[in-house]
DOMAR-185221 format. One record per residue (C-alpha): residue number from 1; residue in three letters; x, y, z. Coordinates in steps of 0.2 Angstrom, whole numbers, plus 2048, in hexadecimal, padded with zeros to 3 digits. Example, Ala and Ser with C-alpha at 12.3 -4.5 7.8 and 13.67 -1.06 7.14 Angstrom:
<pt nr="1" rest="ALA" c1="83E" c2="7EA" c3="827"/>
<pt nr="2" rest="SER" c1="844" c2="7FB" c3="824"/>
***
This chain:
<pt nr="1" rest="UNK" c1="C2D" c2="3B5" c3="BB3"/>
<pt nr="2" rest="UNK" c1="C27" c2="3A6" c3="BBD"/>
<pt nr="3" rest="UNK" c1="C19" c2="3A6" c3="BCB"/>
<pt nr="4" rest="UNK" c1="C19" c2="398" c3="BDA"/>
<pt nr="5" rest="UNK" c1="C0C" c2="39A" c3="BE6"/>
<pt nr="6" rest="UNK" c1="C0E" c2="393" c3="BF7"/>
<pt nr="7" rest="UNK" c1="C03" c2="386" c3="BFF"/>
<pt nr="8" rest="UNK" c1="BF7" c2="38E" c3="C0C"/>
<pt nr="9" rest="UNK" c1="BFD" c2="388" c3="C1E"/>
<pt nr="10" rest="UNK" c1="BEE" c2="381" c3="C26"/>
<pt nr="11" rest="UNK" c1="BF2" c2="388" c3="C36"/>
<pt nr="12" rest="UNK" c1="BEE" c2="399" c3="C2F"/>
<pt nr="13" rest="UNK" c1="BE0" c2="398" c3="C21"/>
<pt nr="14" rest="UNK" c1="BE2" c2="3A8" c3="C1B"/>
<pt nr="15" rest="UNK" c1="BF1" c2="3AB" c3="C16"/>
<pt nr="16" rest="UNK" c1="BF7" c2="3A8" c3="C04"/>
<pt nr="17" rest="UNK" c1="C09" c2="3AE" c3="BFD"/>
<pt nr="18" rest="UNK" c1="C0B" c2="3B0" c3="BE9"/>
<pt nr="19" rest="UNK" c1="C20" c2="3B2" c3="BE7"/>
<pt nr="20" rest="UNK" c1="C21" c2="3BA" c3="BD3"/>
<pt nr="21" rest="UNK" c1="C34" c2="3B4" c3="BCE"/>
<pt nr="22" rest="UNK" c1="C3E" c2="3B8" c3="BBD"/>
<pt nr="23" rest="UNK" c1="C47" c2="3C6" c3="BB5"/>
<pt nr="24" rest="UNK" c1="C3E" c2="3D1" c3="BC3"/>
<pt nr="25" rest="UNK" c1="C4A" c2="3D8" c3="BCE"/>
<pt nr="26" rest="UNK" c1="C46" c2="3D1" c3="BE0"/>
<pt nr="27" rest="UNK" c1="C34" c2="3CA" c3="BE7"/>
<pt nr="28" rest="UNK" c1="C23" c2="3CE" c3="BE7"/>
<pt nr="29" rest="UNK" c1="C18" c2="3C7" c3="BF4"/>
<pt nr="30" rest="UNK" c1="C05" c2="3C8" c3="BF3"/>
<pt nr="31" rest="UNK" c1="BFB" c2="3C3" c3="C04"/>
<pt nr="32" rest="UNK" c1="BEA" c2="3C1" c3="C03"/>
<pt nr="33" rest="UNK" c1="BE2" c2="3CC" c3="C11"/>
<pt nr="34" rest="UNK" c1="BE3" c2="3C2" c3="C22"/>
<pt nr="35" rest="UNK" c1="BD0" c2="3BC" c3="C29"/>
<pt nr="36" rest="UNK" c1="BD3" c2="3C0" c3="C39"/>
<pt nr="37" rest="UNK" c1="BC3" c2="3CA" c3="C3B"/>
<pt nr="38" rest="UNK" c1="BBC" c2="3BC" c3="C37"/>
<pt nr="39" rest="UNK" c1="BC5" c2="3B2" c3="C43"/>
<pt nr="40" rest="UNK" c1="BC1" c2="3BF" c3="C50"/>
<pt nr="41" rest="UNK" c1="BAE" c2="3C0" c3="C4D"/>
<pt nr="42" rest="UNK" c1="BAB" c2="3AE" c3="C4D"/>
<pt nr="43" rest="UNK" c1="BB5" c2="3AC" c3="C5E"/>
<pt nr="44" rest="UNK" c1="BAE" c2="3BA" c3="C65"/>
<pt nr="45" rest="UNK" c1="B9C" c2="3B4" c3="C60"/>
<pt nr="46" rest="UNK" c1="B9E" c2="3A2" c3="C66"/>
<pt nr="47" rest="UNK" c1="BA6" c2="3A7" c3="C78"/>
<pt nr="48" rest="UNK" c1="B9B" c2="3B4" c3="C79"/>
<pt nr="49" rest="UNK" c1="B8D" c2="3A7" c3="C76"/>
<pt nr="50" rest="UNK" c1="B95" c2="39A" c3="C81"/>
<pt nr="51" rest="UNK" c1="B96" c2="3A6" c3="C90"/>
<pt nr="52" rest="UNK" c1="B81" c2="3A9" c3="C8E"/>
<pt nr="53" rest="UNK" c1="B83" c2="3BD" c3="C8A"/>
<pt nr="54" rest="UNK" c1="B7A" c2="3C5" c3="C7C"/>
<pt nr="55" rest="UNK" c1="B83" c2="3D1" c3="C71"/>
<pt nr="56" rest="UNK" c1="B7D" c2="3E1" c3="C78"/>
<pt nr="57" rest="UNK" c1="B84" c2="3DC" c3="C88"/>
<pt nr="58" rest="UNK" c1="B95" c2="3D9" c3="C82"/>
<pt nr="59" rest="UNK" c1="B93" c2="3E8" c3="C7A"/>
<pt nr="60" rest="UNK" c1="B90" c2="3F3" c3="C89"/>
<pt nr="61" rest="UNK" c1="B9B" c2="3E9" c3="C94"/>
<pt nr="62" rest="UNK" c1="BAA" c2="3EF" c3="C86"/>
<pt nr="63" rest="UNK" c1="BA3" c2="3FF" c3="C83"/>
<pt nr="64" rest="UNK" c1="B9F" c2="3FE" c3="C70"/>
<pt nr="65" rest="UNK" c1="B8F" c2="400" c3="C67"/>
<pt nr="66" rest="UNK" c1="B84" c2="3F2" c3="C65"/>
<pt nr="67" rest="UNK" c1="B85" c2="3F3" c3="C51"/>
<pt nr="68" rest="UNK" c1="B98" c2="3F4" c3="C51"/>
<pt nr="69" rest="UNK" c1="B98" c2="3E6" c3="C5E"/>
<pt nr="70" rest="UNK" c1="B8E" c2="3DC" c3="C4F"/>
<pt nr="71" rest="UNK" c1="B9A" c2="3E1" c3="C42"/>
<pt nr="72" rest="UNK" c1="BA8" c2="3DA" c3="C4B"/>
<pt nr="73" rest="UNK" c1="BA3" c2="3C9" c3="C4E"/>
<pt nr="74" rest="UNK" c1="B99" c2="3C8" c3="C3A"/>
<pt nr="75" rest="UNK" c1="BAE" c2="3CD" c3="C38"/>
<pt nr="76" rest="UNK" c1="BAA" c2="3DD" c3="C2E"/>
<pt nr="77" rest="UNK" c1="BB2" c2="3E8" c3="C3B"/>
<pt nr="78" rest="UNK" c1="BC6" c2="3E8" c3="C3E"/>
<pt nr="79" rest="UNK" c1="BC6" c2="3ED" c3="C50"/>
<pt nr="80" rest="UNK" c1="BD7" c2="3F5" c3="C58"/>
<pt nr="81" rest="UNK" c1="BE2" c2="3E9" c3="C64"/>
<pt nr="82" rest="UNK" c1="BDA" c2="3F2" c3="C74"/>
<pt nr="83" rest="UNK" c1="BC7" c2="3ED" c3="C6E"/>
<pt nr="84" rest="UNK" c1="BCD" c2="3DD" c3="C6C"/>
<pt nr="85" rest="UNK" c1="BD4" c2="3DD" c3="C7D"/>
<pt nr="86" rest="UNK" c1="BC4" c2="3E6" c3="C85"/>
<pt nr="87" rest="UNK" c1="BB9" c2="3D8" c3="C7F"/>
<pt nr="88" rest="UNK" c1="BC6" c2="3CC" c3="C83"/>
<pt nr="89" rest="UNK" c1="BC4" c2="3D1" c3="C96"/>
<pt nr="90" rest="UNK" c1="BB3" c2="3D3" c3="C93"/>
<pt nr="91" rest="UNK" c1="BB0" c2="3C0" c3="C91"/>
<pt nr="92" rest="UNK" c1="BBF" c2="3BC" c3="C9B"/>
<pt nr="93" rest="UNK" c1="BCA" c2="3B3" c3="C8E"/>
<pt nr="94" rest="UNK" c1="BDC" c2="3B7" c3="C88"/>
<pt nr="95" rest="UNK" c1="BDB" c2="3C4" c3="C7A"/>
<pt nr="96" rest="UNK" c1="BE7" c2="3B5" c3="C70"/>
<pt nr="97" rest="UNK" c1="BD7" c2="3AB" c3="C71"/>
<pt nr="98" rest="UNK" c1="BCE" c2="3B7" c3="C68"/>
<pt nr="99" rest="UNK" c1="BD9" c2="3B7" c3="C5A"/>
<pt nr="100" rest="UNK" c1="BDE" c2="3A7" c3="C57"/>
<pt nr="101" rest="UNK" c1="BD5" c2="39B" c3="C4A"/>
<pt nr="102" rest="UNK" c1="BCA" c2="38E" c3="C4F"/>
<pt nr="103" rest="UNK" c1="BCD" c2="391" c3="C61"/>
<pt nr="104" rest="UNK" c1="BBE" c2="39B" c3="C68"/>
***
């Protein structure tokens, strides 16, 4: 049984596809968990920054804890789409912004 890995794409960092091929019968793929937390958080943080607001006000403007707030933007939180669209409205960028690499 032979294993090819794929080349990263560098247009997403975090994703990294092992194909196993041979005498198994079909293919496995294995991702690598995707760093969009981390994506989020540091977007978050540096817009958040950029628009002069401290963390606890983001957090009450989208209605979440201070700490939880703080989780999400260190990227250890995994925050459901509607969060990510409350503190999208909240410092008035498109949610896509948010979750897009190098873009915040």
């Amino acid at each position: 049984m032979g294993i090819r890995t794929a080349k990263p794409n560098p247009e997403i960092p975090s994703l990294s596809v092992t194909i196993m091929t041979g005498k198994a019968e079909g293919l496995l793929i294995a991702m690598r968990p995707m760093r969009m937390a981390q994506i989020l958080g540091e977007n978050v943080r540096k817009v958040r920054l950029e628009r002069g607001m401290t963390l606890e006000s983001l957090a009450i403007e989208v209605g979440l804890a201070y700490s939880y707030m703080g989780g999400i933007e260190r990227g250890q939180k995994n925050p459901t789409l509607a969060v990510v669209e409350r503190i999208a409205e909240a410092l008035n960028v498109e949610p896509v912004l948010l979750l897009t690499p190098n873009a915040g």
